[in-house]
C-alpha positions as a Markdown table, in Angstrom:
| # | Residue | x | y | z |
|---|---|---|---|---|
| 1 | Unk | 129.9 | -16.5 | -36.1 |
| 2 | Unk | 131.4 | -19.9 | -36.7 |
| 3 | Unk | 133.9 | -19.7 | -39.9 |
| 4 | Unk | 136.3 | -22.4 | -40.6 |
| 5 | Unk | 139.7 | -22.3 | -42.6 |
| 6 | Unk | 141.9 | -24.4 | -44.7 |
| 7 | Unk | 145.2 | -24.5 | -43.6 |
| 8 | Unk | 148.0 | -27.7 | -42.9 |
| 9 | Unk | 149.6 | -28.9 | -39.8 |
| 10 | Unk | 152.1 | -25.3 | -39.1 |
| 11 | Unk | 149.3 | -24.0 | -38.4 |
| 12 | Unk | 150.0 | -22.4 | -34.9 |
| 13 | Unk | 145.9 | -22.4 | -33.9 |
| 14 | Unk | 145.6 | -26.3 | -35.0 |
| 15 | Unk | 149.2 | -27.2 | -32.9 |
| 16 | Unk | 147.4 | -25.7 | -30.1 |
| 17 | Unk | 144.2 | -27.2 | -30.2 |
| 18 | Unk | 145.9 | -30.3 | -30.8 |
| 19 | Unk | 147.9 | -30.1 | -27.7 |
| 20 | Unk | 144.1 | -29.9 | -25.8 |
| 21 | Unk | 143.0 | -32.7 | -27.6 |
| 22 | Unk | 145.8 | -34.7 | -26.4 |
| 23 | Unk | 145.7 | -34.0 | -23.1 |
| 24 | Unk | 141.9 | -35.0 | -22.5 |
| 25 | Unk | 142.5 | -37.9 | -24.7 |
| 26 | Unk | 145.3 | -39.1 | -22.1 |
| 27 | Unk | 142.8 | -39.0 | -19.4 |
| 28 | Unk | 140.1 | -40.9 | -21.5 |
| 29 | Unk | 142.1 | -43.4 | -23.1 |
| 30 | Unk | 144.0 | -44.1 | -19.5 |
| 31 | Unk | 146.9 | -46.5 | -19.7 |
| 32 | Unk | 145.6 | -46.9 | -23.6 |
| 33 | Unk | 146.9 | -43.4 | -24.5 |
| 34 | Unk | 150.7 | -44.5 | -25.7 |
| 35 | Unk | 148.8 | -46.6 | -27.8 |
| 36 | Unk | 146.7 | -44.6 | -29.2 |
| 37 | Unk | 149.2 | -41.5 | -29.4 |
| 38 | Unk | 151.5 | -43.7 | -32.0 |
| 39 | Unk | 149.4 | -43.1 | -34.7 |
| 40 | Unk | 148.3 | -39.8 | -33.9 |
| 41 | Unk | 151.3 | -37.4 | -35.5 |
| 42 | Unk | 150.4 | -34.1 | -37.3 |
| 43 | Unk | 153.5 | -33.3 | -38.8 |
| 44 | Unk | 153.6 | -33.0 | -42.4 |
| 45 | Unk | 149.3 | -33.5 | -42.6 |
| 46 | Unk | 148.6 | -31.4 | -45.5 |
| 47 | Unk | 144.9 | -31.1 | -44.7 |
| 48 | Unk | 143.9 | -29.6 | -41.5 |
| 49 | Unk | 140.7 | -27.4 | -40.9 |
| 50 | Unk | 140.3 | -25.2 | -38.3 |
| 51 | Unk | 137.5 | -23.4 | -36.4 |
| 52 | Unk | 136.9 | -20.4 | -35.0 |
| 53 | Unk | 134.1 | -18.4 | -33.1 |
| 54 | Unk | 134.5 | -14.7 | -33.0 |
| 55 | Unk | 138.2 | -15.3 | -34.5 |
| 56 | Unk | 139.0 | -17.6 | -31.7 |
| 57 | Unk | 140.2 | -21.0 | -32.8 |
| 58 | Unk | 137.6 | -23.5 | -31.3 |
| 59 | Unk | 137.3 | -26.3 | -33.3 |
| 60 | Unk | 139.8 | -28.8 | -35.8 |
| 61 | Unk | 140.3 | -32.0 | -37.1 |
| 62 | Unk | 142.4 | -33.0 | -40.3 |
| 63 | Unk | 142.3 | -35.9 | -43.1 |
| 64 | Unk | 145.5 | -38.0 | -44.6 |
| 65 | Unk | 145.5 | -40.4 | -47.3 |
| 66 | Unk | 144.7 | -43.8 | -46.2 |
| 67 | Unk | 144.7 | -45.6 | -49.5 |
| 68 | Unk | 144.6 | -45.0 | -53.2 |
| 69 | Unk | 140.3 | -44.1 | -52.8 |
| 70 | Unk | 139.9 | -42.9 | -48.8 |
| 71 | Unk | 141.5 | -40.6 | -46.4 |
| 72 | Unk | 141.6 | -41.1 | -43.2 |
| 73 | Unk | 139.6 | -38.2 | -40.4 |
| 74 | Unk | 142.2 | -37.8 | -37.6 |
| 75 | Unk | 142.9 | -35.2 | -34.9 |
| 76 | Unk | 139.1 | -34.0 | -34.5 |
| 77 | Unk | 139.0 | -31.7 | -31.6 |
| 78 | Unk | 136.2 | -28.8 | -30.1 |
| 79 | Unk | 137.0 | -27.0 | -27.5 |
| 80 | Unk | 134.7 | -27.5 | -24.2 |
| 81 | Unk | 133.3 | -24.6 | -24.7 |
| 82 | Unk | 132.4 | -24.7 | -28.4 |
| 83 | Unk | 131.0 | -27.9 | -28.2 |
| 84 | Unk | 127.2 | -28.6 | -28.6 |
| 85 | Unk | 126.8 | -25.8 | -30.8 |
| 86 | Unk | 127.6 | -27.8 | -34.5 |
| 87 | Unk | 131.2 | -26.9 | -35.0 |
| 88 | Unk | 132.2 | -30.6 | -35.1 |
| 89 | Unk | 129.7 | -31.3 | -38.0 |
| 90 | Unk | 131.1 | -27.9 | -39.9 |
| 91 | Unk | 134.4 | -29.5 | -39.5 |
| 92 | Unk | 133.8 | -32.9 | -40.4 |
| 93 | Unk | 131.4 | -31.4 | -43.6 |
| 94 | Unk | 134.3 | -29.2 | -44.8 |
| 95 | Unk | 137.0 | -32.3 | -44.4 |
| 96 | Unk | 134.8 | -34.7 | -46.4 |
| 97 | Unk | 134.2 | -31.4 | -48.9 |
| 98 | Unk | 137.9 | -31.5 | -49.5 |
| 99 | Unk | 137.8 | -35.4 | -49.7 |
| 100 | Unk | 135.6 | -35.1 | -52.4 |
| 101 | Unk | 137.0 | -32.1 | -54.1 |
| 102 | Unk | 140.5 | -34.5 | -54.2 |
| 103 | Unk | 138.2 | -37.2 | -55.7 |
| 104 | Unk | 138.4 | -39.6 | -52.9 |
| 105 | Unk | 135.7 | -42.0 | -53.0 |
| 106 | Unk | 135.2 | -42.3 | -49.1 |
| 107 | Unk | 136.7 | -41.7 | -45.6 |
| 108 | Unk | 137.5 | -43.7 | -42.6 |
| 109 | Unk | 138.2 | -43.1 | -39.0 |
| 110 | Unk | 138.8 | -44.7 | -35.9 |
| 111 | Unk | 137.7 | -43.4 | -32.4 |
| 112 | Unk | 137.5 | -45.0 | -29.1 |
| 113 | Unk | 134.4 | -46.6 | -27.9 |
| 114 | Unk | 134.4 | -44.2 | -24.5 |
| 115 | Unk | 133.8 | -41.2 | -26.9 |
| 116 | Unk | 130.2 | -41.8 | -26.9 |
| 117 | Unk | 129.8 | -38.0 | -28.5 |
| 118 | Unk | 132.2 | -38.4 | -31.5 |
| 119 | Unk | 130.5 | -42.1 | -32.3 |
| 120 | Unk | 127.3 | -40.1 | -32.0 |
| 121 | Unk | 128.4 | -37.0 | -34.5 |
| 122 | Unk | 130.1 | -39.3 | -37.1 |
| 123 | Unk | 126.8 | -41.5 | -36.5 |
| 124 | Unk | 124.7 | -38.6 | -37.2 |
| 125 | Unk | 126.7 | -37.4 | -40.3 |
| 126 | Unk | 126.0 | -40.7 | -42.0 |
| 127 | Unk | 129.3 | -42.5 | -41.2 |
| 128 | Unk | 128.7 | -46.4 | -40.8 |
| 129 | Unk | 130.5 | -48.9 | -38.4 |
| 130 | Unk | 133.1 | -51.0 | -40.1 |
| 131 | Unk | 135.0 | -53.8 | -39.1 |
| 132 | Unk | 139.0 | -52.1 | -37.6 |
| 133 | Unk | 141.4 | -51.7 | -39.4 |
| 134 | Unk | 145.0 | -51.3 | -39.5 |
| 135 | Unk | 146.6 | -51.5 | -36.4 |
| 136 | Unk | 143.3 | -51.1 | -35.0 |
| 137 | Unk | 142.2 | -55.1 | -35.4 |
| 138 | Unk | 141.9 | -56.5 | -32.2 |
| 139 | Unk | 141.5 | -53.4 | -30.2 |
| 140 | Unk | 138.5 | -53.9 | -27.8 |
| 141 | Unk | 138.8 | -50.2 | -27.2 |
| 142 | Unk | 138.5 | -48.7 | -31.0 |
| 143 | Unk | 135.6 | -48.7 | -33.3 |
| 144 | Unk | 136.0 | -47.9 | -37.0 |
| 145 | Unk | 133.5 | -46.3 | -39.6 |
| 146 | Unk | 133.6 | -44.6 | -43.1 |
| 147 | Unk | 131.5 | -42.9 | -45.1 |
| 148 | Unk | 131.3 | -42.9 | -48.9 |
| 149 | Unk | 131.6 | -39.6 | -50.6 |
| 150 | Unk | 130.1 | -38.6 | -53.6 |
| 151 | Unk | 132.1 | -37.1 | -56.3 |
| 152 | Unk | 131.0 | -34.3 | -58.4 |
């Protein structure tokens, strides 16, 4: 059974599946990674979910205010062996949850354009492309999207 937490960036479980995260990202991204790494930092994220299957942590990703109305997704991960089974989409529907709960009208992200199943998942749960942002303008490598969020 797939359950998913609330927690911030001590988490131990999200530090570890963080540390996974980066290292496939360093073979993806190649020679890109430094780049990339810079703006990937987890300390002092308040909001980090985490995943787990039969209480082992399998799945996280985290949101930090981008602007006065969107947060930004960052550090979405799922283990090898939890993937294809819709713990990305439970994560990415509890993140936006919170968003909304915190009244933020939308959120953004940037992933790379070799990540062909994260374009797909954010594709799939209604995220549209947008033009980069931030430090991401001009990066051949990134695309951008957001979604807009609606507040109860």
């Amino acid at each position: 059974m797939i359950k998913v937490i609330r927690t911030s960036s001590d988490n131990l479980e999200f530090l570890g599946l963080v540390k996974l995260l980066d290292a496939e990202l360093a073979i993806v991204d190649g020679d890109e990674h430094s780049f990339y790494s810079q703006f990937n930092k987890i300390d002092k994220i308040r909001f980090v979910v985490v995943a787990y299957n039969d209480e082992k942590p399998v799945g996280c990703g985290a949101i930090k205010e981008f602007s006065a109305e969107a947060l930004e997704v960052k550090r979405m991960y799922v283990s090898p062996d939890g993937r294809k089974k819709g713990i990305a989409t439970k994560i990415l529907t509890e993140l936006e949850k919170w968003a909304g709960e915190m009244e933020y009208a939308k959120c953004v992200l940037e992933t790379g354009k070799r990540q062909q199943d994260a374009i797909a998942l954010y594709i799939k749960n209604g995220y549209k492309q947008i033009s980069n942002y931030g430090q991401y303008i001009g990066v051949d490598n990134s695309v951008c999207f957001e979604k807009s969020l609606f507040v109860h």
